[in-house]
PAKOL-355573 format. One record per residue (C-alpha): z, x, y; residue in three letters. Coordinates in steps of 0.02 Angstrom, whole numbers, padded with zeros to 5 digits, always signed. Layout:
! PAKOL-355573
ZXYALA ...
***
This chain:
! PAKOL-355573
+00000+00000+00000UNK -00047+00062+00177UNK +00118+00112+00286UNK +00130+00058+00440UNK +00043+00148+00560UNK +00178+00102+00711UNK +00345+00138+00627UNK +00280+00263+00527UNK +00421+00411+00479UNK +00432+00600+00432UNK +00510+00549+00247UNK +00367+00390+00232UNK +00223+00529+00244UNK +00302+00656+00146UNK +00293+00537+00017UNK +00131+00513+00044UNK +00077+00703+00032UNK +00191+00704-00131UNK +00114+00564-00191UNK -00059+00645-00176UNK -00022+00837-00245UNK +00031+00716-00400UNK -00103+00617-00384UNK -00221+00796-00379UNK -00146+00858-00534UNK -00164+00691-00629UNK -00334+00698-00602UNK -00335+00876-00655UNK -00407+00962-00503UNK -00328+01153-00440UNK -00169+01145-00447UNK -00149+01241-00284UNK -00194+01120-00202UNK -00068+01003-00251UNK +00070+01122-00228UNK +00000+01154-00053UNK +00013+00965-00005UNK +00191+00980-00073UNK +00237+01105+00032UNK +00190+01026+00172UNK +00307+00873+00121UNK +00445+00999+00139UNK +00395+01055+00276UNK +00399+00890+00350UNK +00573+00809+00293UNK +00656+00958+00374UNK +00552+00936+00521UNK +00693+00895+00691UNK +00549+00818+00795UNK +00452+00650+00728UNK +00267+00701+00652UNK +00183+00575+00759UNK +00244+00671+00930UNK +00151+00842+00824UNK +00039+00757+00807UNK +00013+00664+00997UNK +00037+00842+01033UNK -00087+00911+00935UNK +00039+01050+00865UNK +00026+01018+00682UNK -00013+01176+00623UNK +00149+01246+00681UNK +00194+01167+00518UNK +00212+01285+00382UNK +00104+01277+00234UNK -00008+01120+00359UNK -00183+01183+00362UNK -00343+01072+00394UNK -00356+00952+00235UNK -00175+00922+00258UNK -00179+00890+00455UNK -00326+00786+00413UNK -00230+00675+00297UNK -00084+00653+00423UNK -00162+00607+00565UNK -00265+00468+00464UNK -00098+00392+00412UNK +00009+00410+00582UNK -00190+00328+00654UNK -00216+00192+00517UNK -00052+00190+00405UNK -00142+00267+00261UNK -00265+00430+00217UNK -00437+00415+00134UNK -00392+00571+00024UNK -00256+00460-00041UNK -00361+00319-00070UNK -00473+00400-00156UNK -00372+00479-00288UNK -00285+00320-00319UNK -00451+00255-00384UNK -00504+00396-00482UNK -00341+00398-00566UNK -00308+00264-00697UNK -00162+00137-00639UNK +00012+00179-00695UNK +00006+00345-00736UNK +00095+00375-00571UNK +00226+00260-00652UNK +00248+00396-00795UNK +00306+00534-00656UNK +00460+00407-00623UNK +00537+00471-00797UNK +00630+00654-00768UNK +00537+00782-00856UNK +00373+00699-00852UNK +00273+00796-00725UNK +00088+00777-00697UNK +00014+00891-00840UNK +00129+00796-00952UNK +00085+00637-00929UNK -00116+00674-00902UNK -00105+00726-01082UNK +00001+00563-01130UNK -00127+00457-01045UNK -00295+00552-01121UNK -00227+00547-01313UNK -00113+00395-01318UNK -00187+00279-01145UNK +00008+00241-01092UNK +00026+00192-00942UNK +00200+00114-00934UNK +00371+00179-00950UNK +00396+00042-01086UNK +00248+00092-01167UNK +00317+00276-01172UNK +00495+00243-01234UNK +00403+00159-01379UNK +00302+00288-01429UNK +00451+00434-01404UNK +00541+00334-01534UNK +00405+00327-01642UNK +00390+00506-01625UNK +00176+00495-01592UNK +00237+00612-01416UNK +00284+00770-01528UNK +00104+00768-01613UNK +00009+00786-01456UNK -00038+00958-01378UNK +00145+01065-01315UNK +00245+00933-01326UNK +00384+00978-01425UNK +00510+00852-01511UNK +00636+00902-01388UNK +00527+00866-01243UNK +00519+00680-01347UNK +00709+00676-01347UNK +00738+00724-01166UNK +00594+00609-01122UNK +00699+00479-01226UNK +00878+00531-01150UNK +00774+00508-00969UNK +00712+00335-00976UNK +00880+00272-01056UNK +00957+00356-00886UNK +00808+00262-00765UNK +00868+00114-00851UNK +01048+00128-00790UNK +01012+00169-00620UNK +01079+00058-00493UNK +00952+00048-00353UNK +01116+00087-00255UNK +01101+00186-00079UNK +01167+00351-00065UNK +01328+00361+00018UNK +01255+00468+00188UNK +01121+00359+00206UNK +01213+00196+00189UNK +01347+00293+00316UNK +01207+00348+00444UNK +01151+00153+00450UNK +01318+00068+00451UNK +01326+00178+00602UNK +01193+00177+00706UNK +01230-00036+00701UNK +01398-00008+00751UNK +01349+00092+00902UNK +01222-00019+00934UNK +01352-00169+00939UNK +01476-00089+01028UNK +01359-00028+01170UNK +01284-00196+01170UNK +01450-00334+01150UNK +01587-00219+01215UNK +01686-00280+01067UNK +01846-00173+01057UNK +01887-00212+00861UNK +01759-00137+00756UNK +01785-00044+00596UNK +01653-00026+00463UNK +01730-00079+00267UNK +01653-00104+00096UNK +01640+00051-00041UNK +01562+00150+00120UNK +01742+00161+00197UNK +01814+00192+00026UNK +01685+00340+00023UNK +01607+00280-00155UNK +01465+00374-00203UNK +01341+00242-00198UNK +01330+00080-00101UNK +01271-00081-00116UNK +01305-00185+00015UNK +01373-00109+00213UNK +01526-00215+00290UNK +01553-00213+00438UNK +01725-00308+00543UNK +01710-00338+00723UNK +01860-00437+00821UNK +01783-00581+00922UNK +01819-00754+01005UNK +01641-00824+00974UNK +01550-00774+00830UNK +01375-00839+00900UNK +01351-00716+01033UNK +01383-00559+00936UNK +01272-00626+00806UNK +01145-00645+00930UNK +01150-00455+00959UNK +01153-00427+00797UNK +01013-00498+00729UNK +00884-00424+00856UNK +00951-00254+00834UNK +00802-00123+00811UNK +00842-00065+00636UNK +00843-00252+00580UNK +00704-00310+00466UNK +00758-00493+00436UNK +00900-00619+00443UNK +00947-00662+00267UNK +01079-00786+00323UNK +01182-00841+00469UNK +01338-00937+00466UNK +01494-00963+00566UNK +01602-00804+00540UNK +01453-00686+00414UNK +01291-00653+00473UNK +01171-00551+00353UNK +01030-00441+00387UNK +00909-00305+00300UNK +00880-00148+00387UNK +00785+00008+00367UNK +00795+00072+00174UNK +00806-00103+00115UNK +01008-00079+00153UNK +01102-00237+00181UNK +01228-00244+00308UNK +01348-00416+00328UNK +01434-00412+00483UNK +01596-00524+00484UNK +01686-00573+00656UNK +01872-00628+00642UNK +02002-00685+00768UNK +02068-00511+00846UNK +02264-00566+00774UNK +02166-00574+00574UNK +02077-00394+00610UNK +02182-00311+00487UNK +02203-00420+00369UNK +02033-00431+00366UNK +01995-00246+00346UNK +02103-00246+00196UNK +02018-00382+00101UNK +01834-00335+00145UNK +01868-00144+00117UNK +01912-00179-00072UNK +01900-00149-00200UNK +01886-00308-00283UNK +02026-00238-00416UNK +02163-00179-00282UNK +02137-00341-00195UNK +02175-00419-00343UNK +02315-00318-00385UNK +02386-00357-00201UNK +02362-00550-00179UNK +02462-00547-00363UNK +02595-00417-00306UNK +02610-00570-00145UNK +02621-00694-00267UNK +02786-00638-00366UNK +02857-00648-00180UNK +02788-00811-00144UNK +02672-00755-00028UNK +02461-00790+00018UNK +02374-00629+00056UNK +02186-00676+00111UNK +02062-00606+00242UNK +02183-00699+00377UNK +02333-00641+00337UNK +02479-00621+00239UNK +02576-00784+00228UNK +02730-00890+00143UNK +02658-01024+00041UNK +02611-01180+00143UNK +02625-01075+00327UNK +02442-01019+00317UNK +02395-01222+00359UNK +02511-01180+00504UNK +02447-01014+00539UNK +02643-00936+00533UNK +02576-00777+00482UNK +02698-00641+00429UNK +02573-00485+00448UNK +02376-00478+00500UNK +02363-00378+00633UNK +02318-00221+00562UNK +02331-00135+00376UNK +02503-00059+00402UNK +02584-00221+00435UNK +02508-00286+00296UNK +02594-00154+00158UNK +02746-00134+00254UNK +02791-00322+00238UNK +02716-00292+00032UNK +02870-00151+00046UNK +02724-00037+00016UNK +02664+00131+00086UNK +02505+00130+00170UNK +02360+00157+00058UNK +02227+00259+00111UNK +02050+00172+00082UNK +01969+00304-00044UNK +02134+00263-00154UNK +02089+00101-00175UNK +02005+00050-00342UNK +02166+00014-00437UNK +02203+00154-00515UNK +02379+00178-00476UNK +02386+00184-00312UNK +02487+00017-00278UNK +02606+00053-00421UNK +02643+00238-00311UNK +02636+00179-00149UNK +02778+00045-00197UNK +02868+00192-00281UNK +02818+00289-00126UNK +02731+00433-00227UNK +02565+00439-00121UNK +02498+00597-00131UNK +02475+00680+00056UNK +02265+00669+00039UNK +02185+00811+00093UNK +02112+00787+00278UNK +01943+00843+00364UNK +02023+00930+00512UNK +02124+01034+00376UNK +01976+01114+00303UNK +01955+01301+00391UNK +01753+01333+00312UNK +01656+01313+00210UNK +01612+01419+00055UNK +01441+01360-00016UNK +01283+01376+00106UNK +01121+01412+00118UNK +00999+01486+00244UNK +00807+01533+00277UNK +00838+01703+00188UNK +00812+01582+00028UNK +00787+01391+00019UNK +00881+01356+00187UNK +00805+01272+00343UNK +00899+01388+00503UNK +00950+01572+00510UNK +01127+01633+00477UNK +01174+01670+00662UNK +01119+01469+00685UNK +01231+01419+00524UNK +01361+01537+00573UNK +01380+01475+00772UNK +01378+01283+00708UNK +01529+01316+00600UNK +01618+01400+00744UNK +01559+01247+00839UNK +01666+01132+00716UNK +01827+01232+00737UNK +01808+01334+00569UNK +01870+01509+00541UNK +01754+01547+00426UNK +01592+01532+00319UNK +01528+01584+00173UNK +01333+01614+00137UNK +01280+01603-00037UNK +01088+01618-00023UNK +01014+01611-00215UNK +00997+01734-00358UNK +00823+01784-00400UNK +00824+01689-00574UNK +00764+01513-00485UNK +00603+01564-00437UNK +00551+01411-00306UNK +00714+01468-00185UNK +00653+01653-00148UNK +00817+01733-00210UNK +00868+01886-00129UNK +00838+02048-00233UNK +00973+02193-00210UNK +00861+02275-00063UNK +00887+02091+00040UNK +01052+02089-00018UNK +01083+02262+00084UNK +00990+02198+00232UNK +01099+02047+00229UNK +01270+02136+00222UNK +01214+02206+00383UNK +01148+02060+00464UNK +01331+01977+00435UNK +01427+02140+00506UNK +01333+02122+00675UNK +01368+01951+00691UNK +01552+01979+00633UNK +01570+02088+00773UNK +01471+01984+00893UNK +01550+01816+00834UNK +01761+01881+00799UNK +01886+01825+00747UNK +01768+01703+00641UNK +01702+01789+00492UNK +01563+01761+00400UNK +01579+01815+00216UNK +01411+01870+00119UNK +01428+01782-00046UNK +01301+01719-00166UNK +01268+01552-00288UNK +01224+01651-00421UNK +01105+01567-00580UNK +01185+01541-00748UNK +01070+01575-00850UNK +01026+01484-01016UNK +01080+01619-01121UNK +01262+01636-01025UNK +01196+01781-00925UNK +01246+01803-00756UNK +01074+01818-00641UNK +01145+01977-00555UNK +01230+02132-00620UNK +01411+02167-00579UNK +01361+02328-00484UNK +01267+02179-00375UNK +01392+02032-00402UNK +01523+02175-00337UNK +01464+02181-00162UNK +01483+01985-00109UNK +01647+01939-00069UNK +01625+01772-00156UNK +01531+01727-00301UNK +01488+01542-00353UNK +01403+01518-00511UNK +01285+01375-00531UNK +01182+01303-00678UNK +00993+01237-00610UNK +00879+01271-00772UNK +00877+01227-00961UNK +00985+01056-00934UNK +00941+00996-01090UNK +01043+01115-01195UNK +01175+01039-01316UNK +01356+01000-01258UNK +01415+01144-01338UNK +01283+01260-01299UNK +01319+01211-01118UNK +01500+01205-01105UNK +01499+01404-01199UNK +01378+01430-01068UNK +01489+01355-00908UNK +01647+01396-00977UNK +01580+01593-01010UNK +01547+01614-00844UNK +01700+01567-00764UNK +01778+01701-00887UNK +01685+01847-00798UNK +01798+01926-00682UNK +01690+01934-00525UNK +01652+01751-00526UNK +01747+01652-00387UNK +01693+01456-00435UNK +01583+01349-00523UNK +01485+01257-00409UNK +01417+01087-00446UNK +01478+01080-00611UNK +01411+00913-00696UNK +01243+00958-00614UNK +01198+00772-00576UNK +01083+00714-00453UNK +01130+00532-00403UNK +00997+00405-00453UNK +00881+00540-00511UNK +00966+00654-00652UNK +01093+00616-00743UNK +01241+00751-00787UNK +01209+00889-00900UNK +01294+00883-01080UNK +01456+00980-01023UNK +01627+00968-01089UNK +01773+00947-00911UNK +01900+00962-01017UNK +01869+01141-01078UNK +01792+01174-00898UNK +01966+01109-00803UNK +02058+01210-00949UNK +01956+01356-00894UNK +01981+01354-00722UNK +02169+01355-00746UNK +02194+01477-00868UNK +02063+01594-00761UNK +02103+01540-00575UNK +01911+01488-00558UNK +01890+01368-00423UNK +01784+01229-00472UNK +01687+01148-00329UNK +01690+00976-00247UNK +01491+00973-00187UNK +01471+00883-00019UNK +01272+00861-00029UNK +01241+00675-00069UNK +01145+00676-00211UNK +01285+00780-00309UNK +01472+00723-00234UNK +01509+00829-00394UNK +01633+00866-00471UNK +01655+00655-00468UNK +01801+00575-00430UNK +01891+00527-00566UNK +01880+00716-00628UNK +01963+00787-00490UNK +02102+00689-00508UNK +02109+00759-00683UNK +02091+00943-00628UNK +02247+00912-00491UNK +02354+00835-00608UNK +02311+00993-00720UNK +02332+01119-00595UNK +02140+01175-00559UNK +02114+01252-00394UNK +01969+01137-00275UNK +01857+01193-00176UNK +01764+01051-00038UNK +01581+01115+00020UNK +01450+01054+00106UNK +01302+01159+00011UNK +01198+01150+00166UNK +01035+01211+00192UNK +01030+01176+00364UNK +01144+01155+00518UNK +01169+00988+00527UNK +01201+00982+00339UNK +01370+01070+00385UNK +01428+00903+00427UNK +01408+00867+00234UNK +01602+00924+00221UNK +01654+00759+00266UNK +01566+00671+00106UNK +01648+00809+00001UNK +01839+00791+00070UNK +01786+00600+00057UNK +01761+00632-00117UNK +01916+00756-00151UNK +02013+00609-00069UNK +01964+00470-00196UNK +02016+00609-00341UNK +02195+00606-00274UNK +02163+00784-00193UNK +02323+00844-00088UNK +02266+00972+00042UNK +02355+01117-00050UNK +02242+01101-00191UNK +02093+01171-00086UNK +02052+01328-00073UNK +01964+01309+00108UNK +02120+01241+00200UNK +02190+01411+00205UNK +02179+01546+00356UNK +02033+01683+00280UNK +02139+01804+00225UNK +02264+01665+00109UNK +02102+01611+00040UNK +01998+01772-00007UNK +02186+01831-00077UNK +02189+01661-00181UNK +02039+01705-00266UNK +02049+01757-00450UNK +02099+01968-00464UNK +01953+02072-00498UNK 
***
């Protein structure tokens, strides 16, 4: 389907040029090409300016890896909403075979032979065909591509169609910026699993304190990011915004606000677990207020006004919203037992980033002056190993070159310190990607598995597990290796892993990059209660990814993290002396 041409976006025609480098290989033409038209995708998503001003400007081949065909192509769609080149590959490839690339570890070559021996052209049609094992007799595809192939599609099919917790945040946001430059309402507080920092979202909730519902709805439902009204009714109006997101917004009387925070921040379970915990006292909790039996017709509230109220008349502590999902926390906050959460403004850097030196967007001194920016004392650079080919790892003579690079700006930039480290490949074998002459000269190490997922639980956990054995390794980063809605975790055992990281003083990683939030929640709350040692990064790859941190100490925070669990909430030289002895 064409785009459209007016609203067109960076990310809409990167998908495009992604969409046609697969479409290139499907059809079987140089493969260069489609891995130049890929590139330029890249390129584009980490673009800062919109394309179509590039290309009003006529300055698209400042682009990297944009060169005449390409330009071609994206002017066509920011013109028309669509490229011939497109077009035309979409007819000369047969229908559905694009479909095929949905399933993880089908690429383009893969399915091209699918479709030539076997003419399958639907995910349904593979699945049956993997089980029949007719995949494993075609040309190099093995019967553990047919498994993983198998293990991939059962994955698609438990996908959620969820949005991704930063860009469900960065919506729910610009609206309530929007309404309160636009209403001047005073009350406004954005609920749901996005306040609760869950790592997916389905629905945004937004609260807003108001008089007369009709006028803020009235804002509301011309605001620019709105697609269409879904519904409209006295206290919830309902719209769809960019990303197919919905966002309910609900206006209360200002004396209900916190009442109503409570019940439409959730979850479901705690509220459940609340309104019975009223009961046994003879009391109503609803999204009004907290009330004796029969005094809600009267409106003789006994607490409403905001949260606190609300569990100090429950004889309860307050709970903090990623705690609630009834798992404890109201039985603890009764018996006041509350952990003290870890807090953003307690974190002092960040240990896991990336810059252009590898597969990062902005130069250290432009990483390094952001974190200074946001009050930190410190941050580490772990640019990639060599062993992942597509991030330009650094080989030892970089590695010198970067040492220095970090000195001058040590000396231009201190007391902040920036501290050369590394994310260094696991390889599939157990192998580190670097030798400990190498690994020797970065002051932190995290080790990282991003090949050979498919490997058996116990051919993976050996693997993980050997790694944080070696002496000069300072954490395991990412360790389930998921990627929300598109991978699922590798076969890894977190028992032997948390066990590890106890007995070794490993610090296993709590990934702030949305697509990860990894190590998941309810793991960290069984690596605190074991002992393990956190660590909360961003894993930016640009400067504004810095800000990342927040989605990871979100994260830490739902596992029951305290901040002296963290490595990163210590001053530099507590935390490079917490670090395992080498």
């Amino acid at each position: 389907m064409p785009l459209d041409a007016l609203a067109v976006g960076n990310d809409a025609i990167a998908k495009v040029l992604d969409e046609i480098g697969d479409l290139i290989e499907l059809k079987g033409e140089n493969v260069f090409r489609a891995v130049t038209y890929r590139a330029a995708a890249r390129s584009i998503r980490d673009l800062r300016e919109p394309l179509t001003k590039l290309v009003e400007e006529r300055r698209l081949k400042e682009i990297p890896k944009v060169g005449s065909s390409v330009s071609e192509a994206i002017e066509q769609i920011v013109a028309t909403g669509r490229s011939k080149r497109h077009d035309e590959l979409q007819a000369a490839v047969p229908p559905g075979l694009l479909t095929l690339l949905r399933v993880p570890g089908v690429g383009p070559a893969t399915a091209r032979t699918i479709y030539d021996h076997l003419k399958i052209t639907t995910i349904e049609e593979l699945e049956e065909a993997a089980k029949e094992h007719r995949l494993q007799q075609l040309p190099k595809i093995q019967a553990k591509t047919e498994e993983n192939i198998l293990r991939s599609i059962a994955a698609l099919k438990q996908r959620t169609g969820r949005s991704l917790l930063h860009e469900a945040r960065a919506a729910a946001m610009t609206m309530a910026d929007y309404l309160r430059a636009e209403t001047g309402v005073e009350q406004l507080a954005i609920a749901g699993s996005l306040r609760r920092y869950k790592e997916t979202i389905g629905d945004i909730d937004i609260v807003v304190a108001g008089d007369d519902a009709a006028p803020i709805f009235e804002v509301f439902a011309r605001a620019p990011s709105v697609e269409r009204v879904l519904a409209r009714g006295d206290t919830k109006c309902s719209v769809i915004v960019d990303r197919g997101l919905q966002i309910d917004l609900r206006v209360v009387p200002a004396r209900s606000f916190g009442a109503a925070l409570l019940y439409f921040t959730g979850s479901k379970e705690h509220n459940v677990r609340l309104r019975g915990l009223a009961l046994r006292r003879k009391l109503l909790l609803n999204e009004y207020g907290l009330y004796r039996i029969g005094a809600e017709e009267r409106g003789q509230e006994i607490a409403s006004i905001t949260e606190e109220d609300v569990y100090s008349a429950l004889e309860m502590d307050f709970i903090p919203p990623e705690l609630r999902e009834d798992r404890g926390e109201v039985d603890a906050a009764k018996a006041h037992t509350l952990p003290k959460l870890v807090k953003l403004d307690q974190v002092r850097g960040d240990l896991h980033t990336h810059t252009n030196w590898t597969d990062g967007r902005d130069p250290l001194a432009d990483m390094a002056r952001r974190a200074l920016a946001k009050g930190y004392a410190y941050l580490a650079v772990t640019d990639h190993s060599p062993g992942l080919g597509m991030t330009n790892g650094l080989s030892p003579e970089r590695i010198e070159v970067r040492l220095a690079e970090a000195a001058r700006l040590n000396a231009e930039l201190a007391p902040f310190r920036i501290i050369v480290g590394t994310e260094v490949d696991i390889r599939a074998n157990g192998a580190l990607d670097y030798s400990d002459a190498l690994l020797a000269k970065f002051d932190i190490v995290s080790a990282s598995v991003h090949s050979s997922f498919g490997q058996t639980r116990e051919q993976m956990t050996a693997r993980v597990v050997g790694a944080m054995r070696h002496p000069l390794v300072t954490a395991l980063s990412h360790p389930t290796g998921r990627l929300l809605e598109k991978r699922e975790p590798h076969a890894v055992d977190l028992d032997a892993v948390i066990d590890a990281a106890v007995e070794t003083g490993t610090w296993i990683e709590v990934n702030g990059g949305p697509e990860r939030l990894d190590l998941p929640d309810t793991w960290i709350r069984k690596a605190v209660d074991r002992g393990a040692t956190l660590v909360a990064n961003s894993d930016a790859h640009a400067i504004e990814e810095l800000d990342w941190m927040d989605l990871a100490v979100g994260t830490a925070r739902r596992g029951w993290a305290p901040d002296g669990r963290l490595a990163n909430v210590r001053e530099l030289d507590a935390m490079l002396a917490s670090r395992k002895k080498r």
